[in-house]
GUSE-6710 format. One record per residue: residue in three letters; x, y, z of N, C-alpha, C in turn. Coordinates in steps of 0.1 Angstrom, whole numbers, plus 5000, padded with zeros to 4 digits. Layout:
! residues N
ALAXYZXYZXYZ/...
***
This chain:
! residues 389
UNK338447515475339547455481339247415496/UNK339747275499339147205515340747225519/UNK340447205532341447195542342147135540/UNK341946935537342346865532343546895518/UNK342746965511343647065499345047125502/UNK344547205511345847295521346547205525/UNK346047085532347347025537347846965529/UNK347546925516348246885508349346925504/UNK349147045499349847175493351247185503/UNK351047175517352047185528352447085529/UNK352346915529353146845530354546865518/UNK353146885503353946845494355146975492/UNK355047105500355847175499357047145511/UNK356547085521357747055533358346975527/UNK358246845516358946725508359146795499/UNK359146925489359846935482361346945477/UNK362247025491363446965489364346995507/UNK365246965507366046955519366147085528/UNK365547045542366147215550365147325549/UNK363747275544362847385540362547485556/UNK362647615556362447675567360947805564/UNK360747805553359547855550358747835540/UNK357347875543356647805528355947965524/UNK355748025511355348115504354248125497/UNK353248165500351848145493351448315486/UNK351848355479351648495471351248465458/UNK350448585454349348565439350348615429/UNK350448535420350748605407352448465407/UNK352248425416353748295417353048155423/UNK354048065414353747915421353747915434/UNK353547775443354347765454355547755456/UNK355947825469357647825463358147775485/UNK359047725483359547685498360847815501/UNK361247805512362647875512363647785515/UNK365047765511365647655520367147695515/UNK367847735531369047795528369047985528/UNK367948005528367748175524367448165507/UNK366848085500366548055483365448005486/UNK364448115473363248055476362947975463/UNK362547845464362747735451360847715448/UNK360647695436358947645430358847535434/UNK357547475438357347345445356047315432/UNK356747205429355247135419354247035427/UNK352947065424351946975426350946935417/UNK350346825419349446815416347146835414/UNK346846885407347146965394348147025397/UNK348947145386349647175387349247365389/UNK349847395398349947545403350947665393/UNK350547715380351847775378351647915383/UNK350247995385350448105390349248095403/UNK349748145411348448135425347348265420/UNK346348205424345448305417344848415431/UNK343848495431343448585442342348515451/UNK342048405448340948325454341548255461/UNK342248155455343148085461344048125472/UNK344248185471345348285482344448305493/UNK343348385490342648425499342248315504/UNK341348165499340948085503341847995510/UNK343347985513344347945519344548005531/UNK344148155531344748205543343848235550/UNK342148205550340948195557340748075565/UNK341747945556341147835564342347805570/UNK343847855568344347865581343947945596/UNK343248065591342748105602341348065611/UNK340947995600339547905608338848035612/UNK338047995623336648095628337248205638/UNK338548195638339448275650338748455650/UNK337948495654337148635647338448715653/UNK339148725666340048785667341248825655/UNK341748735655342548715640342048775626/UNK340848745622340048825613339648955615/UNK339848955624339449145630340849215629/UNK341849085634343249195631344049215616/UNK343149125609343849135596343149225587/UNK341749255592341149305586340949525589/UNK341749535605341949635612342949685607/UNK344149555604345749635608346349565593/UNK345649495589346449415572346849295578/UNK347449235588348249125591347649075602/UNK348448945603347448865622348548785616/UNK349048735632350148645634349448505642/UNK349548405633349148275644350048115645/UNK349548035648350447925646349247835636/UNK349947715634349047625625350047465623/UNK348947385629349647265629349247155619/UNK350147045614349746985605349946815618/UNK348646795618348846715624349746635638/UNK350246625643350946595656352546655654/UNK352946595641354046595639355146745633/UNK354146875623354646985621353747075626/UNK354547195632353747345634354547455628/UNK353647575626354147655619354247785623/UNK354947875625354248015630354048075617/UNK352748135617352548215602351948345604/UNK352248455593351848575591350748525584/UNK350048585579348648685570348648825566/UNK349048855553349249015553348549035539/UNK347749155537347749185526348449285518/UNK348849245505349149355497348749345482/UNK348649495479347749535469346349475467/UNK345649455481344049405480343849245483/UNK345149165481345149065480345848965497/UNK345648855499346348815510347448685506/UNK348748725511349648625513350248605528/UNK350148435525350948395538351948315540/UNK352348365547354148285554354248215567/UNK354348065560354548005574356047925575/UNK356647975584357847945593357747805598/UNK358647725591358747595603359147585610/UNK358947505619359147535641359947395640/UNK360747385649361447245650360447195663/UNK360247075667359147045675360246975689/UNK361246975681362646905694362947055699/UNK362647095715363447195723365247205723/UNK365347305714367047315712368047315727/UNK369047245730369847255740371247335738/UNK371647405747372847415745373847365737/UNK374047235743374947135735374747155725/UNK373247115722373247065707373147165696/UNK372947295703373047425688374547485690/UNK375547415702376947425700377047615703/UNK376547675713376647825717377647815724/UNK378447945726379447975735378747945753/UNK380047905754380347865770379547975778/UNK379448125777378648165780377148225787/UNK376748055777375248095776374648005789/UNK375847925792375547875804375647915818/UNK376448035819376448155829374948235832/UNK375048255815373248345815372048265819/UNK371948125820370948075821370948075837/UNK372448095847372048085862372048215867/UNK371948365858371848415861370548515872/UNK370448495881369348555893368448685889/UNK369248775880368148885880368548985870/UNK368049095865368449135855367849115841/UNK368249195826367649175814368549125806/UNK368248995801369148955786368549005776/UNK369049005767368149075756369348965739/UNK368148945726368948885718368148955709/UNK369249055699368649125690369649045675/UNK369149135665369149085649367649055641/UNK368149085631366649065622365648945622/UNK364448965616363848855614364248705613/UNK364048585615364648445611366348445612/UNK367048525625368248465626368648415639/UNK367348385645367848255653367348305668/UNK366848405668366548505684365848375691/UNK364848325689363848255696364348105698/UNK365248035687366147935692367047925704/UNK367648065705368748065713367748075731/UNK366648175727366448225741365048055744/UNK365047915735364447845738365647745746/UNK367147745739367847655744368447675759/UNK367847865761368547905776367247845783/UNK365847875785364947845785364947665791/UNK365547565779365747475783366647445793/UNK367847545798369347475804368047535818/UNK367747655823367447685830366047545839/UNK365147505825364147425832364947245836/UNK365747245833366647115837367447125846/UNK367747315854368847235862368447375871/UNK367047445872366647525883365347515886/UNK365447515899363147475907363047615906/UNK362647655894362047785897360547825887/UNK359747935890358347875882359447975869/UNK359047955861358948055845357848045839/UNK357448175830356548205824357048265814/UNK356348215803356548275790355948335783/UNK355848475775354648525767355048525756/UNK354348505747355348465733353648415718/UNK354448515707353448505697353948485687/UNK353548305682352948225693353948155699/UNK353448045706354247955708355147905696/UNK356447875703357047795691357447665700/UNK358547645706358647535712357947555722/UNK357047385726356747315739357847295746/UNK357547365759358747245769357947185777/UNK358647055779357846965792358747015805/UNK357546935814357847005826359146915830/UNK359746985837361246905846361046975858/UNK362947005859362947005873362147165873/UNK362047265863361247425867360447385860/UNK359047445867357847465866357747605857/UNK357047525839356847635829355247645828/UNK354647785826353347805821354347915807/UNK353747845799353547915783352447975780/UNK352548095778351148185774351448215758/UNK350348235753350248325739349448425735/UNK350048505725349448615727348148635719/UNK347448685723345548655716344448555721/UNK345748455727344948335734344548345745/UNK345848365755345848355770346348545768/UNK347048545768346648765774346548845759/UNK346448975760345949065749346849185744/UNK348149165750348949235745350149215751/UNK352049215749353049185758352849275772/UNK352649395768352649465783351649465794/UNK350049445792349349345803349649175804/UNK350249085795351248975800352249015807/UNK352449145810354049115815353849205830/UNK352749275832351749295841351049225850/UNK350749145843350549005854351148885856/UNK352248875845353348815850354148835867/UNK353748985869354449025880353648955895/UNK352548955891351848875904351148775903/UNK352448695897352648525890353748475899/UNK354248525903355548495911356248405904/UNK356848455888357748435884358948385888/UNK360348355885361548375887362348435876/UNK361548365865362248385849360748425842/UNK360848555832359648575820361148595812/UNK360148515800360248545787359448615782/UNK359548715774358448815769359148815750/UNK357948795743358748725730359748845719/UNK358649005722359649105716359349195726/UNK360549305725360149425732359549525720/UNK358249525719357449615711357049735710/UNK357249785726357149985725357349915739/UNK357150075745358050145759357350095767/UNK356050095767355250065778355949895785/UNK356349805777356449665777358149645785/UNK358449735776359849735782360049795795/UNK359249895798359250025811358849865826/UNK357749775824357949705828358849555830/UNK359249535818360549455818361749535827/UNK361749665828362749715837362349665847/UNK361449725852360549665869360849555877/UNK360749475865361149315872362049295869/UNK362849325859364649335860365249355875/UNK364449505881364949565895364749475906/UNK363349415905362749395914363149205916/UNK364449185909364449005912363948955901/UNK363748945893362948895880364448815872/UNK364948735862365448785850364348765841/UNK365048875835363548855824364748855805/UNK364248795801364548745787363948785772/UNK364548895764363448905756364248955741/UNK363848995731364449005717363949175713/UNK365249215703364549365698365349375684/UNK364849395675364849385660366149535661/UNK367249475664368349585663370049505661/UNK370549565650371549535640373049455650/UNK373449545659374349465668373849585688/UNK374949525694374349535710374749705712/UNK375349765707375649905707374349985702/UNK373549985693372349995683371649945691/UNK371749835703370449775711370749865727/UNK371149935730371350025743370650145736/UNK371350195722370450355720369350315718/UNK368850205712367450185709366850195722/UNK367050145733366250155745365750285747/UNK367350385752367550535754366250565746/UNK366550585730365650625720364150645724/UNK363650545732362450525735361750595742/UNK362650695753362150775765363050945760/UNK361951025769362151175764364051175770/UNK364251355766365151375772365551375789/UNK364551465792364151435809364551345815/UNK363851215806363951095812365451015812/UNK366151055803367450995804368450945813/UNK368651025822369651005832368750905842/UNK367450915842367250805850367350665846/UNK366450645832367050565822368550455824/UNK368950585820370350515817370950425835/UNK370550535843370550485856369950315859/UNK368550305851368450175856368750055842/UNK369550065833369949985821371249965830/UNK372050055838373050015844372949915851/UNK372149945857371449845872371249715866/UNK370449715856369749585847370449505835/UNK370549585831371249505818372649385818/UNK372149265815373149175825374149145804/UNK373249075795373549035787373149095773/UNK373849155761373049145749373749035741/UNK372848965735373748865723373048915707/UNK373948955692373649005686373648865674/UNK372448835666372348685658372548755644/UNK373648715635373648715620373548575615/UNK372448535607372648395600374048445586/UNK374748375583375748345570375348265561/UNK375248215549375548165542376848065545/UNK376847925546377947865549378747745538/UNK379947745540380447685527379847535526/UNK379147475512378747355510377347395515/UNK376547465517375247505521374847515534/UNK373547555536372947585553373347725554/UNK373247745566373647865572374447865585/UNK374847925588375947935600375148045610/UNK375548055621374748155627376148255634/UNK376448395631377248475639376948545651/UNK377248585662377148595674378048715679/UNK377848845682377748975689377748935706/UNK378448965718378148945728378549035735/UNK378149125742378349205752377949175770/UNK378549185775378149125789378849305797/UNK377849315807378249425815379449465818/UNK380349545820381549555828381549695832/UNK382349725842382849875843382649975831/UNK383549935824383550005809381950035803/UNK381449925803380049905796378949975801/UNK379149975817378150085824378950215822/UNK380050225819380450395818379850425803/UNK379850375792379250355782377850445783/UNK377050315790375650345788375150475795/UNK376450555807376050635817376550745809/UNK376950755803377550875795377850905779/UNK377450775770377250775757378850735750/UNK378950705740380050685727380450775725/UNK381650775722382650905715383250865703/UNK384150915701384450875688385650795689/UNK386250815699387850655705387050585720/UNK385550615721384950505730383450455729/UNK383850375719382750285714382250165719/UNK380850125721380349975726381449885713/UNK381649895706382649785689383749815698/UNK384649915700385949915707386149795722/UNK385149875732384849775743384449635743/UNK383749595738383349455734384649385725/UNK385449465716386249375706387649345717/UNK387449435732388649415740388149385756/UNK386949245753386649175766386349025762/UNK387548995762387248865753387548835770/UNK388048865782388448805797386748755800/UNK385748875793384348865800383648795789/UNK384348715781383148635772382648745762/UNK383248865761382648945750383248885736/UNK382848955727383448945713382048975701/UNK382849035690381949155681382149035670/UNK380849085661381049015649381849015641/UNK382449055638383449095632384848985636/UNK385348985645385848875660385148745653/UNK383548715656383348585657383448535641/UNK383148625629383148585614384648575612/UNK385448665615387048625607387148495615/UNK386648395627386848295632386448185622/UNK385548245620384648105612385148155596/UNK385448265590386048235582388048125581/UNK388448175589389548105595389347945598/UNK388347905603387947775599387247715587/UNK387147805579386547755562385247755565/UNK384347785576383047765576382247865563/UNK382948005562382348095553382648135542/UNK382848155530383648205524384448345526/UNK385448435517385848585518384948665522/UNK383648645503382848755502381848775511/UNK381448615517380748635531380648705543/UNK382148655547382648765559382348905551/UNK383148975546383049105542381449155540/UNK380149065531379249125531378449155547/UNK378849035555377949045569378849095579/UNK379849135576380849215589380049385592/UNK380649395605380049555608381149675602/UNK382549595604383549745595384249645590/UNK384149715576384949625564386349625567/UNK387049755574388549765575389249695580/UNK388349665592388449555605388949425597/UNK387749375592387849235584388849245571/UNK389149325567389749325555391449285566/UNK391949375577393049395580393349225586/UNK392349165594391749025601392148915587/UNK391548915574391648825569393048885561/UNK393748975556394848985550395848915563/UNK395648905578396948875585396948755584/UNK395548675584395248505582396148485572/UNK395848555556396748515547397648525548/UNK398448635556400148605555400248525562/UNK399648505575400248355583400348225580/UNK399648185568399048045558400048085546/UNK400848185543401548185533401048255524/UNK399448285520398648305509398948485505/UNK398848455490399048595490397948715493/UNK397948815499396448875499396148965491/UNK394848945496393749085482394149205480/UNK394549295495394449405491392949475500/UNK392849385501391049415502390649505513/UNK392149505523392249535540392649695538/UNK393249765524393549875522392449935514/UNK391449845504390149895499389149955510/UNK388949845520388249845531388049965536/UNK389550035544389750135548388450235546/UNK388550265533387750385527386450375529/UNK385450245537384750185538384550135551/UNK384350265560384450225578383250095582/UNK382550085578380850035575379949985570/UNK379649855568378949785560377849865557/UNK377449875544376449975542374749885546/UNK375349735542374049675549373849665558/UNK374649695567373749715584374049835587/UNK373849975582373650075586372450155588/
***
């Protein structure tokens, strides 16, 4: 199999059908795309009906070319993360992983247009955070729901309307930005530094204004994202955690007990924004994206300085600062249910307390006339979505 081959295989899977957001190359299945969260079979010619172990392997070698780095990490750790472009016009971020002896890869399509505020339609918000001077934003939620779009469109408002330098570390690149009125250097990781926490080490005597650092990956990376939090920085970055209450213990979590009270001492100091991303399922297809927001307050530093109770929760505080731009998912889904964007079972599957949303959509129904489920007194018994616990 030539290159030429591969890119075949990729065109004819990007043209297979509408909205494709991933392509799937695993042994023992066709080519298959993802589009919508559904992953569909892509026919080519000859015809592919089961990927064989050669094939696989010989797909994910010549995406990685002579990269010996890459090959050392896949062959070290199972996996290596790189990008891969098809000519001018598509790029990809893609895994390489093996399982059961064999390699499959996933490549992610990248939009090549830099998302704007306006145009991905985020709360009014996000245009406060982009002039914000110092401190840590942070945008947590799982894999593919949107972390790296949002913190490219802040990214954008910030290089359009501040002279300041920014630096980015990020694996890999996904969006280019051209230069405007701030001065961007984009790094990646394997290329230009060798790990987030020596990028984010010499970010410091870069004379930054703004880093992007693409995840917070262990302590060491974060311990310095504090640093330049303190020290004048904002610094901008993502952590694989369910909503913004679950993204403060996660931090805590990280450092001994000892260390706590100092800790918490400087998340007070630092912590300016969390935003929490659920993609939905949306009615008539696509996906919708849900949004978690917490923003500092009195309350929120009493929170972080002394922990949750059981009548004082980051969900209680956040679902009653809607003055400060807060609001819980739960808040932002019964909204978009209430505008038809989602369906019932939707809300209820991706809400954080079912009782919440059950009590939310039975009041919708009585105000529309509709008779309701019931579903708000089922709920009850059921404080918790068991899928985000």
């Amino acid at each position: 199999m030539k290159k030429t081959e591969i890119d075949y295989w990729i065109t004819a899977m990007l043209d297979s059908c509408k909205d494709v957001s991933d392509l799937n190359i695993t042994v023992g299945k066709t080519l298959q795309v993802e589009a919508a969260g559904i992953l569909e079979p892509v026919q080519v010619m000859p015809p592919v009906h089961e990927l064989t172990p050669f094939q696989t392997e010989v797909f994910a070698l010549n995406i990685i070319g002579n990269n010996q780095r890459l090959l050392r990490n896949l062959a070290e750790t199972g996996s290596c993360d790189l990008s891969y472009s098809l000519g001018q016009d598509v790029r990809f971020r893609v895994n390489v992983f093996s399982q059961k002896g064999h390699y499959t890869t996933i490549l992610r399509k990248l939009e090549t247009k830099v998302p704007s505020l306006e145009s991905m339609d985020f709360p009014a918000c996000f245009a406060k955070m982009a002039t914000e001077l110092n401190g840590l934003i942070l945008f947590t939620g799982a894999t593919g729901t949107g972390k790296t779009t949002s913190l490219a469109a802040l990214v954008d408002r910030i290089n359009k309307e501040r002279s300041v330098h920014v630096i980015t570390l990020e694996d890999p690149i996904e969006y280019v930005h051209s230069q405007q009125k701030a001065t961007l250097n984009q790094r990646e990781l394997g290329n230009d530094f060798d790990t987030f926490a020596s990028g984010m080490r010499a970010a410091l005597r870069q004379a930054p204004k703004v880093i992007l650092v693409g995840e917070m990956r262990d302590r060491e990376t974060l311990e310095i994202a504090l640093t330049a939090a303190e020290t004048g920085h904002i610094v901008l970055s993502t952590l694989h955690t369910i909503d913004a209450g679950q993204t403060i213990n996660r931090i805590l979590g990280m450092f001994d007990e000892s260390e706590q009270l100092q800790i918490r001492h400087r998340l007070v100091d630092t912590i300016r924004w969390v935003v929490g991303q659920r993609l939905l399922p949306k009615v008539g297809g696509g996906r919708i994206a849900a949004m978690e927001i917490l923003c500092t307050s009195l309350r929120v530093k009493d929170l972080i300085m002394n922990g949750e109770s059981e009548d004082r929760t980051y969900y209680n505080v956040i679902s009653e600062g809607a003055v400060s731009d807060m609001r819980t998912f739960d808040q932002h889904i019964l909204k978009l249910y209430s505008r038809g964007a989602i369906t019932e079972d939707s809300a209820f599957q991706y809400c954080s307390q079912r009782s919440v949303m059950g009590r939310g959509i039975d009041r919708l129904k009585s105000v529309r006339g509709e008779a309701t489920s019931g579903l708000a007194g089922l709920a009850m018994e059921e404080k918790e979505d068991d899928r985000f616990k």
